[in-house]
N, C-alpha and C positions, 0 to 999 in steps of 0.2 A: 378264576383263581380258586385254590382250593388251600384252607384252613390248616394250618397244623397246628398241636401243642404238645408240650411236655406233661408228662413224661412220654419220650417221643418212642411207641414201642412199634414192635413188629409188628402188629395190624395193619397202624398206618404204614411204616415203614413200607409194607407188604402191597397196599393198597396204590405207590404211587408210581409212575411211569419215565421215564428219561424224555426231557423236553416240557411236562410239566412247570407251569407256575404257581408259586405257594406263597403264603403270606404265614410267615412262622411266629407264633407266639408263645411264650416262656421262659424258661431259664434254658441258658446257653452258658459256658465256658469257652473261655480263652487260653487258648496257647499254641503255642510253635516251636521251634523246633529245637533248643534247650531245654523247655518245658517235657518237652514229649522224652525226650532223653533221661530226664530224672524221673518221670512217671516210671518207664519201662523197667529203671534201676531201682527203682521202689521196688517194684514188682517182682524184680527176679531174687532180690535179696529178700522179698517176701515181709515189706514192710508194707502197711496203710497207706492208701494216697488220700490225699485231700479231698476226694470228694469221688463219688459212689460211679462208677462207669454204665453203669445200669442203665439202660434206655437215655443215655446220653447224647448230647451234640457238643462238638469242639469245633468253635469257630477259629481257624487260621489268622491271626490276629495280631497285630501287635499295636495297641491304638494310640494318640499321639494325649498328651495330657490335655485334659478341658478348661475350655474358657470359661472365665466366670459364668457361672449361671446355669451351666451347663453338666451333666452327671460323666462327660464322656466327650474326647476331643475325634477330629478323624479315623474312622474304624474300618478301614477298606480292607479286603483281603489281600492275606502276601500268597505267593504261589507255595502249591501244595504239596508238589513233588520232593519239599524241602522233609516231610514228615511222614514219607511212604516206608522208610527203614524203621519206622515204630509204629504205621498205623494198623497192620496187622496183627499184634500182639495185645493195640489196645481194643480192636473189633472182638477179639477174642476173649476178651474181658467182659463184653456186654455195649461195648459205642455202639450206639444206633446210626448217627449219623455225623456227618465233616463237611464243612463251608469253606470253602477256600476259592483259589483261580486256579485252570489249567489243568493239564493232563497228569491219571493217574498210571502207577505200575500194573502189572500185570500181576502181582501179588497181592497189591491192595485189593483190585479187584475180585479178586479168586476169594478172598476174607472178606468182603462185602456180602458175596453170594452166601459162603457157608454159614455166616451171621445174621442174614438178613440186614445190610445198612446200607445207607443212601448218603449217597454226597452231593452235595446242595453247590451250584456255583452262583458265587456274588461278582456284582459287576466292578471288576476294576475303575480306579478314577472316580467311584461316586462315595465314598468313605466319608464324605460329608453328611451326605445324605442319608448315606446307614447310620450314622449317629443319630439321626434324629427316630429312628424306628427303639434306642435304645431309651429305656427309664430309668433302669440302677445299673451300676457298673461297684464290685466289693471286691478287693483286692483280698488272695484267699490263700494263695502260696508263691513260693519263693520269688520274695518281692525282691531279691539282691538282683531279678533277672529285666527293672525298671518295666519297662513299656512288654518286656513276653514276660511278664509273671503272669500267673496264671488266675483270670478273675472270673466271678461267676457276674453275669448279663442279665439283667429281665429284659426281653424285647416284647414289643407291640405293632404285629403287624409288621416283620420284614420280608420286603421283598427276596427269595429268592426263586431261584430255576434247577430242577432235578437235572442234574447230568449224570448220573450215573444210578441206577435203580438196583433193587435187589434182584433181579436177575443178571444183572449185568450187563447191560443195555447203555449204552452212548454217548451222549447229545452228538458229543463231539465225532464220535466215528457217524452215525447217523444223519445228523443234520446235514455233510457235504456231499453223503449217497442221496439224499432225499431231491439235493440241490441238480447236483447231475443228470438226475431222472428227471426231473423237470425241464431242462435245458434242451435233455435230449428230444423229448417230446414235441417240444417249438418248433425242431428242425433244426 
C-alpha cells in the first residue's frame, strides 16, 4: 500500500501508477454534479470558489446524513461520468485528483495528462465502510444542494485504487488486456 496526503501535489500525483493501492490521508472535498456546475459558473463569471483547487481532490460523493455518534452517514461513490462536462476546466484550475466509480471521457483523460491528475476509484456498495476512513465531514458551500453540497472531509487512511494515472494509463482498459494475456497463456 502506498501513503498519500494532502496537499496532494504533482510529485505524488507523478509518482503513482494505474492499478496501484493507496491509503489516502487529508482533506478531500465533496461534490457532484450540480456542485461541479456552479464551480465552473463561478469560474467563467470569474467569481471566488469556495475553496482553493490547488493540489486538490474531489471525491464524487453525495453522502447520506450520520447517525448519532457518527461525523458522516454512508459515503460511497456515485459514478463519474456524471462530472466529465466540468472535470476538465476544473483540472485546469489546479485539481490533482477525483474519486469516483467508472469510466472516464476521453477529455477528461487528455486534462489529466496535461495537468498531471489521477483519479482514484472507490469501491462501490462499501460507503459504509468509507465512512468510517472519515473524521470530520464541514459543510462549506451551497448547502441548498442537501446531501451534493459541497463539504471539505478529513480522512484517515482510505482505501482507494489508481485507475487512471498521469499518463494516462487504465485499470480499466488494462486490467482485461492483462487478463486475456493470461488466459491466453494457460492454453
Amino acid at each position: 500500500m502506498i501513503e498519500v496526503t494532502t496537499p496532494f501535489t504533482r510529485q505524488q500525483a507523478d509518482g503513482l501508477r494505474a492499478g496501484q493501492s493507496v491509503l489516502f490521508t487529508g482533506t478531500l472535498y465533496t461534490a457532484r454534479d450540480a456542485a461541479h456546475a456552479r464551480l465552473c459558473q463561478a469560474l467563467a463569471e470569474g467569481r471566488p470558489l469556495p475553496f482553493d483547487l490547488t493540489d486538490a481532490v474531489i471525491y464524487y460523493v453525495g453522502p447520506t446524513p450520520p447517525r448519532p455518534g457518527r461525523v458522516i452517514g454512508s459515503a460511497g461513490p456515485t459514478t463519474s461520468y456524471r462530472m466529465d462536462a466540468y472535470a476538465p476546466t476544473l483540472l485546469d484550475q489546479g485539481l490533482r485528483g477525483m474519486i469516483g466509480k467508472g469510466l472516464r471521457s476521453d477529455a477528461v483523460v487528455d486534462a489529466m495528462r496535461r495537468n498531471h491528475a489521477v483519479y482514484f476509484g472507490a469501491v462501490g456498495g462499501t460507503g459504509a465502510l468509507i465512512g468510517r476512513s472519515i473524521r470530520s465531514a464541514e459543510l462549506i458551500a451551497y448547502e441548498d444542494l442537501g446531501t451534493e453540497a459541497i463539504r471539505r472531509l478529513t480522512v484517515e487512511k482510505l482505501p482507494l485504487t489508481v485507475v487512471i494515472d498521469t499518463l494516462g494509463n487504465n485499470l480499466y482498459e488494462l486490467g482485461p488486456k492483462e487478463y486475456r494475456a493470461q488466459r491466453a497463456q494457460q492454453g
